[in-house]
N, C-alpha and C positions, 0 to 999 in steps of 0.2 A: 504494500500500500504506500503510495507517492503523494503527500496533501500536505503540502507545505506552504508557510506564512510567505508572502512574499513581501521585499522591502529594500532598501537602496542595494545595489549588489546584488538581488536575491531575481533571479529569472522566474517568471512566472512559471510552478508549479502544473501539473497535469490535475485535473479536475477525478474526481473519484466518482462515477457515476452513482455508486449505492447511495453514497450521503449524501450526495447534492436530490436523490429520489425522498430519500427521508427529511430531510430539510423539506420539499417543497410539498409532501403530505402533510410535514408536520403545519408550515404558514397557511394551507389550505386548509387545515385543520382549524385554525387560530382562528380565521374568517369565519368559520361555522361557526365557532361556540358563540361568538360575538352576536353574529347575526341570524342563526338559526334560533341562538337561545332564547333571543328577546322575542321567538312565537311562543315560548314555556313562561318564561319570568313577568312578561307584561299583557300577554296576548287574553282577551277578554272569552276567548271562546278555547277554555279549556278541555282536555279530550278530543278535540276536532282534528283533522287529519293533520292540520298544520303543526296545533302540538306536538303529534307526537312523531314527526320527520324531526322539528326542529328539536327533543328532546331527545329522538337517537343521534344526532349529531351532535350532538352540546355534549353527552356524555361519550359519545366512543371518542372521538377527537379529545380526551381529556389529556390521553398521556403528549399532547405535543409538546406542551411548557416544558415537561420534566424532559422529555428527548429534545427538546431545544438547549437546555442545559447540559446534559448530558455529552451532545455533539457539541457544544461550546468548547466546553474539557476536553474533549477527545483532540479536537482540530489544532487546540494550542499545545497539548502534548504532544502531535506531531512535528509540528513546525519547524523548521529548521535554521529559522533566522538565528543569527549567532549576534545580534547584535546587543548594545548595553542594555541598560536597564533605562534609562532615559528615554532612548530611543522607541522600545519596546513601549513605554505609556505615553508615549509622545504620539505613538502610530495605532492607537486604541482610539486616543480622544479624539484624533481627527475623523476616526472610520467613525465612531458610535457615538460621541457625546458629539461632537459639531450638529450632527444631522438631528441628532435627540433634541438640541435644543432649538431646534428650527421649528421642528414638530410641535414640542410643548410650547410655541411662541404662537401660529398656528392656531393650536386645539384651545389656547386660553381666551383669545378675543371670537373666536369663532365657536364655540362650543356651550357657551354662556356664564364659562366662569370666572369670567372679567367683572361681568355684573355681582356673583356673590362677592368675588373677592374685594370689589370697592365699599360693600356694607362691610366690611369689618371697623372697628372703630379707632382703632390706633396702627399707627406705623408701625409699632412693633410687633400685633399681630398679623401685618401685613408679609411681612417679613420674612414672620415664623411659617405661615401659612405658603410662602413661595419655597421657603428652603426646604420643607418639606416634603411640598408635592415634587420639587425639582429633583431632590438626591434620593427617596424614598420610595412615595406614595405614586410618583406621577401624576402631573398635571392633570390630565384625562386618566382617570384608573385603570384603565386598558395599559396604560403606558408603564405601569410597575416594574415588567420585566427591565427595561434596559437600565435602571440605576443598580436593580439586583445585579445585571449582568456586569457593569463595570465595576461594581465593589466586588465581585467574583477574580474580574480582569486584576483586579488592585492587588489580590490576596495570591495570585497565581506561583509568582515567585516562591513565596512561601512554603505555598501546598506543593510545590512540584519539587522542591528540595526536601521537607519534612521526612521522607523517608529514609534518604541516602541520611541526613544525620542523626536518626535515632541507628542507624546502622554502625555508625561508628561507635555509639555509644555500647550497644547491646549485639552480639552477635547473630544479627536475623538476616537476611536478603534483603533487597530495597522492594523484592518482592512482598515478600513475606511480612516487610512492616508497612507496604501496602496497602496487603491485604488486610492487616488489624485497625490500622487507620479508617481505610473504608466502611471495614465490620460497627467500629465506633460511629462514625458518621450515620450510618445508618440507623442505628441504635438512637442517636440525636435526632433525626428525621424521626423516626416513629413515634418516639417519646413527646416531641414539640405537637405531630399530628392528633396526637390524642389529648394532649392536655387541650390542645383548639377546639377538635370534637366535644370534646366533656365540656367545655366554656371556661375552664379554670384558667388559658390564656386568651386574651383576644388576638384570634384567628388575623385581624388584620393589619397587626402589630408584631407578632410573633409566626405568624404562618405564611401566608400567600408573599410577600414581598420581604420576608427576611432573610436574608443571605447564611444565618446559619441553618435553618429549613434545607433550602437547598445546595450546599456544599457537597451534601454525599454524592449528590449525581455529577456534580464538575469534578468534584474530585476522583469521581469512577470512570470517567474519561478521560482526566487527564492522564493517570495510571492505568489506563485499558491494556496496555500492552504486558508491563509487567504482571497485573494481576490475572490474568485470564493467562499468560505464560505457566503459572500453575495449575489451571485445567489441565488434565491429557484430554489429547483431538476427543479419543473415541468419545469422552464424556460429554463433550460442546454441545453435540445433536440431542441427545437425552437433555439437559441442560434447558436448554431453549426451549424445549418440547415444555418440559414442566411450566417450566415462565410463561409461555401462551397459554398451556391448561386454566394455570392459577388465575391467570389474566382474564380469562372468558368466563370460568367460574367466579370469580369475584363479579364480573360485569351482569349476567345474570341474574346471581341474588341481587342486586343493583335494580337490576329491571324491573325484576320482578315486588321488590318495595315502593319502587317507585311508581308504578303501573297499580297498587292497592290503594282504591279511591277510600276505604277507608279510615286509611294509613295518612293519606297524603290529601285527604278533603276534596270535596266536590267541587270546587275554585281551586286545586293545587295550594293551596294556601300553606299548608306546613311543612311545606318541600325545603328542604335545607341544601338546594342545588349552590347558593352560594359559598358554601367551604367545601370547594369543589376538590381541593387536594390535600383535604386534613379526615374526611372520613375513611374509616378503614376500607370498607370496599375500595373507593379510590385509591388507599395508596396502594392495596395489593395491585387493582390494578395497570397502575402505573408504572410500581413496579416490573410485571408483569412484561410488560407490552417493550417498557428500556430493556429489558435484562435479553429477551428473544430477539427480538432488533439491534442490538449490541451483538447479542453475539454471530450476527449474520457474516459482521466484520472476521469473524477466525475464519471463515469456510471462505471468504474472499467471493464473496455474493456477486456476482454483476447482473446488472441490468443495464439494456441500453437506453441513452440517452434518450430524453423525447421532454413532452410538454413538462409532467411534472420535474425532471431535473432541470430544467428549463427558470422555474417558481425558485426551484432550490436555490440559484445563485443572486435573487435578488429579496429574500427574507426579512434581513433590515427595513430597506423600502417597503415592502409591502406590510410589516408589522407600525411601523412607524406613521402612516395614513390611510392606510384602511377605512379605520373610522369614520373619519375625512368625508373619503369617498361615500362610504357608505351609507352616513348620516344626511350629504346634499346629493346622494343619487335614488336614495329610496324611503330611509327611516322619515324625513318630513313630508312625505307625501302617503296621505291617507289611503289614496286609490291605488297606489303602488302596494302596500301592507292589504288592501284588501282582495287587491291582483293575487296575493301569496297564498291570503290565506283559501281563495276559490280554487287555487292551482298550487297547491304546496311544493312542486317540481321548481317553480319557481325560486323556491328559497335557495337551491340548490346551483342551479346558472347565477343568480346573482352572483352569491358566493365565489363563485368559478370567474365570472366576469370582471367581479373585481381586483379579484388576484393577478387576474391574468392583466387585467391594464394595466395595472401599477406597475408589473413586472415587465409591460412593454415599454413604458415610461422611462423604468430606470435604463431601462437597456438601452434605449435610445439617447439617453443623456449620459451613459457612461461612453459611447461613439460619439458623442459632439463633440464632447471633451477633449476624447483622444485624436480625435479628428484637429480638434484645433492648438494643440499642444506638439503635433507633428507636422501642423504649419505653421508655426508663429511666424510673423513678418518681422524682419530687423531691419531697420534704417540704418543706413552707415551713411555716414557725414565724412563729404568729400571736399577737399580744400578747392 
């Protein structure tokens, strides 16, 4: 496997078809929960076909966050760039926080929380309330993931040496204190999920956008190679096999709670679809879904290229305005939502259309660029 960072010196790297496939299910994943979910979470005609498209997509598309994280890890454990350390967070901010804040500049005048934000009553709430949503919470709450993902980025160094020096300390492999690392992290993930589940932590303080929630899945990528180097091959396929099992089993009894109107009210009303990755079904499943997708990487999986690796390379962009799109292409228009709800297929092209524009946008603007950076005009001044 070839998937390296590229950067001054650094020739662009070969694209890995598997991941750039899972990358672009997972973004088209992220599109659905968003916009398929709001036919479960706000949609007035509960149980109607719309529902329930838009509540199998909100829920199987769960595990993409966590395999977005996951491949986040993985890809910077590849990498190859040999450069400082300067350089290395100098070439994050530009790729991820430049664009993030354009975004959350963007989602805040255009999304109406300009107007809460100006009833606050002092500058200092003012303040608190930007630094916040900017390094935390995200402006738009959709937008969570990418402060997670740069205080992931921040701590990389760290987690990616952590092993080699408890090895000097204790005689283990960097494998093997890897693997105990990992073992902990996860132990930390379950433990944070359940205290959210039970309410003893707030879920959205300690769960969905906390960076120690999610460590074990960056940090199970970032070390995928060493740790899965202590698999034997024959074990990977069994391996996987269970991980999907548990993964469908877990989604099931999922279903099947969730589908119990007397369970979940004849308005859905007591659906706890919001702690979407702190209840346990979820996290087996999520689990579940990274750990068999993960391990596609030992058996060196190929797919060929096509639309969905296509999404895959433009992920950022299409995480970053989705919303965007999707809130002044369909969600303010009544007759659009009631298009979906007569024709639920429709929830599903939207979905797909918006993906796929955004990702032809970007692709189009990442060729302007290089188009005009390969002609720059120099004037030379002649005596």
């Amino acid at each position: 496997m070839t998937v390296a960072a590229t950067g001054p010196g650094h020739p662009a790297a070969p694209r890995n078809a598997y991941i750039d496939v899972l990358r672009g299910w997972s973004i088209f994943g992220v599109v659905c929960v968003h916009f398929a979910g709001s036919f479960v979470t706000t949609d007035i005609h509960a149980w109607s076909p719309s529902f329930y498209l838009g509540l199998a997509l909100n829920q199987f598309f769960g595990f993409a966050v966590p395999l977005f994280v996951f491949l986040s890890g993985l890809l910077a454990g590849l990498s190859k760039n040999t450069g400082s350390l300067t350089e290395y967070y100098q070439g994050r901010f530009r790729r991820i926080a430049v664009p993030y804040f354009i975004a959350s500049v963007a989602a805040f005048f255009l999304l109406n929380h300009y107007a809460a934000w100006q009833q606050l009553p002092t500058i200092a709430e003012k303040l608190t309330w930007l630094a916040h949503r900017l390094l935390f919470s995200g402006v738009e709450p959709t937008l969570y993931f990418i402060p997670l993902i740069l205080q992931l980025y921040l701590l990389q160094p760290l987690l990616k040496a952590l092993p080699g020096w408890l090895q000097q300390a204790m005689p283990l492999s960097p494998g093997g204190w890897a693997a105990v690392l990992a073992t902990l992290l996860l132990i930390l993930h379950l433990t944070l999920g359940w205290l959210c589940d039970r309410g003893t932590l707030n879920y959205y303080v300690w769960g969905r956008p906390n960076v120690l929630f999610w460590t074990f899945y960056f940090f199970a990528g970032l070390h995928f190679r060493e740790i899965t180097g202590l698999i034997p091959r024959r074990a990977a396929p069994w391996l996987a096999l269970l991980a999907f099992l548990a993964a469908f089993g877990a989604m099931a009894w999922n279903a099947r709670h969730l589908l119990d109107r007397t369970v979940m009210g004849d308005h859905f009303q007591f659906n706890r679809l919001d702690f979407a990755y702190a209840r346990p079904e979820m996290l087996i499943y999520d689990l579940g879904m990274v750990g068999g997708l993960g391990l596609g990487l030992i058996f060196g999986w190929s797919i060929r290229p096509g639309l969905i690796s296509f999404l895959g390379r433009f992920t950022l962009e299409i995480y970053l305005w989705h919303i965007l799109v999707l809130y002044f292409g369909v969600w303010r228009y009544a007759d659009a939502l009631q298009s979906c709800r007569a024709q639920p297929e429709l929830i599903v092209l939207i979905c797909l259309g918006a993906t796929v524009l955004l990702a032809v946008a970007a692709d189009r603007w990442q060729r302007l660029r290089a188009y005009v950076r390969s002609h720059r005009v120099v004037i030379v001044k002649t005596a």
